[in-house]
N, C-alpha and C positions, 0 to 999 in steps of 0.2 A: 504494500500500500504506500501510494508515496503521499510524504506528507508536507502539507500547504505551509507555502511562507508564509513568514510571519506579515499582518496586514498594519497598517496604520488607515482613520480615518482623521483628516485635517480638515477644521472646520474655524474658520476667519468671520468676524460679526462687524469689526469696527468703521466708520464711514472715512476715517482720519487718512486715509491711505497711506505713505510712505513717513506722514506723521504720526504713527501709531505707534503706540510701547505694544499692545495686544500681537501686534501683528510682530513683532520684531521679537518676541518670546515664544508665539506659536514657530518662526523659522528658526529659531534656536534650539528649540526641543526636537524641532520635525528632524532637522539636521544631526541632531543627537542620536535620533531615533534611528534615521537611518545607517549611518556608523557603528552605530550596535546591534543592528537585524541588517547585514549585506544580504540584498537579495530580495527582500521586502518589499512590498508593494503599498502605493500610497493612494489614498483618493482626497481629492481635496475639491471641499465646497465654501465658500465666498457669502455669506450669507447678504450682503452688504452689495456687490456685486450683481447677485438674481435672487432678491428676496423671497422667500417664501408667503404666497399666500396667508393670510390670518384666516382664521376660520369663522363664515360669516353662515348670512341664514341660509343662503342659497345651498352651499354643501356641504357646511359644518356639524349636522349632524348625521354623517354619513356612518360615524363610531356604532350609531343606536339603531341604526336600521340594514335588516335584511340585506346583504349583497343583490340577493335577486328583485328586490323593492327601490334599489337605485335610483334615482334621476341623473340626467347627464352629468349635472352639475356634482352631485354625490359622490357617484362612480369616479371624474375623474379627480375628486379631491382624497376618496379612499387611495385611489391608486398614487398619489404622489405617499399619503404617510407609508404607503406598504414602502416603496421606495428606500425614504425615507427609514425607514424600521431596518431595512436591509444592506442598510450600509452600515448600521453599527451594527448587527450583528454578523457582516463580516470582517470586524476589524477587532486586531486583539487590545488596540491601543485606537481611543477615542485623544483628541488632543481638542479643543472649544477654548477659544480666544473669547474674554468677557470683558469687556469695556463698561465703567458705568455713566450710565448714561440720566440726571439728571435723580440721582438719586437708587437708579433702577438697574435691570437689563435690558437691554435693547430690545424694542418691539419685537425686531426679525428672531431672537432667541427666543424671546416668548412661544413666537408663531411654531420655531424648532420644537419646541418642547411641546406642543398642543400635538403636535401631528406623528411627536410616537407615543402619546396615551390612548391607547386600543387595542385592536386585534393582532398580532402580532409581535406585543410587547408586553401585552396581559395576558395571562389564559384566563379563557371564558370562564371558563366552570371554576377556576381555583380561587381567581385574582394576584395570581403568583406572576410576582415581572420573570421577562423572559432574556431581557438583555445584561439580569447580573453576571459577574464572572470574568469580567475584561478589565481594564486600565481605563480610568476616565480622569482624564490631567487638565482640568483650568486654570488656564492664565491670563490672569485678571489685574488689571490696572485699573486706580481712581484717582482724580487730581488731586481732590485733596485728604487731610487725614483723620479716618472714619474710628479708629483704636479706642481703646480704651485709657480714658481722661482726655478726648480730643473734647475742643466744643463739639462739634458734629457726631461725637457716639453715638453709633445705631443709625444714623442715618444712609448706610449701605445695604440696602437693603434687596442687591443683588446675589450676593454671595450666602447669606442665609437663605434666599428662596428655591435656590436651583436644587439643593439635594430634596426641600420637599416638594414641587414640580417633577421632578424625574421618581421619586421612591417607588411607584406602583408599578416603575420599570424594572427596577433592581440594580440599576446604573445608580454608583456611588462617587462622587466627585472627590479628586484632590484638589485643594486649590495653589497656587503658587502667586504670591500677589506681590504686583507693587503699586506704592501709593508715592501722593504726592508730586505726580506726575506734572503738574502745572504749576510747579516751582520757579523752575526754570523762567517761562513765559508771562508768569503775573509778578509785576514788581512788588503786590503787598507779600509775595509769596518768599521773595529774595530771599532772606535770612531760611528759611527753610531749604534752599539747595542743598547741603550736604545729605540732610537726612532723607532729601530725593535718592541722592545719586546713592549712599547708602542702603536703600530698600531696593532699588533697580538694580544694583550688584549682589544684592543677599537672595534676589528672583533668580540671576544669570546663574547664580554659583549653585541652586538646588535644581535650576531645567540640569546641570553639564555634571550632575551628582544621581541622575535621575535612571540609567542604565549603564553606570560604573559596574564592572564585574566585580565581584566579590572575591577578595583576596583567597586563596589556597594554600 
């Protein structure tokens, strides 16, 4: 029997393009990833780039109805989440760039995370997720700092909602975060540079520590 490479799924949310910390963390780990699975195969989706649909009335409730009970519109929104469903469950290694976005995650994650709650990610009869059992690595950047004793504690309220969004899939997230990202850029922010540059190298140093082989 021969056995399948090892898979990566890559998956980009932020709008910032080449000014993105998100995106410069997802090609750091994806790079990493690949360096230590030669031979690996990768798929990469852009969410930001070809957003996904939101789930509206038209064929958002495509989850609760009959396959054979369809409407166009149903059918072809079922068949994007099967899709959708089918890319992480052929990758051993999920990798999701999270930007926050105005307190949040970005609509288009959102919309991700709507369209693997269903068939294919649940079982029917158990309600047991189907997609636990893989590597799921968030890399997540916020401008500014969300910690505990910031003023703004708790007001990140991306990073707490993705593991319970996803739970009923069985996909359990790491997160690898850096903050403070708009230090640099905002002059009230100035005196906070270091401990930018600081969290953005404590992120780089855990993606390049992330599939280190283990000493022998």
């Amino acid at each position: 029997m021969v056995k399948e490479m090892p898979h990566l799924l890559h998956i980009d949310s932020s709008i910032q393009g080449e000014r993105s910390v998100t995106r410069r963390l997802t090609a750091r780990a994806a790079a990493a990833w690949r360096a230590a699975h030669p031979g690996g195969t990768v798929t990469y989706r852009d969410l930001a780039a070809e957003p996904l649909p939101h789930l509206d009335a038209a064929g958002g409730l495509a989850r609760l109805v009959p396959p054979d009970e369809h409407t166009p519109e149903q059918a072809e929104s079922f068949e994007l989440s099967q899709v959708l469903i089918g890319e992480v469950k052929r990758a051993d290694t999920v990798l999701l760039g999270l930007p926050l976005y105005n307190y949040g995650a970005p609509s288009i994650v959102k919309s991700w995370v709507d369209h693997l709650i269903g068939p294919g990610a649940i079982d029917p009869g158990t309600g047991e997720g189907l997609l636990g059992g893989r590597e799921f690595l968030v890399l997540a950047a916020r401008g500014g700092g969300y910690g505990e004793g910031a003023p703004r504690e708790g007001w990140d309220h991306a990073e707490p909602w993705l593991p319970h969004g996803l739970s009923a899939t069985g996909l359990e997230p790491r997160f690898i975060t850096a903050e403070l990202t708009l230090a640099r850029s905002t002059p009230a922010m100035a005196e906070l540079i270091p401990l930018a540059e600081e969290s953005l190298a404590a992120a780089e140093r855990g993606i390049d520590a992330l599939w280190v082989p283990a000493p022998v």
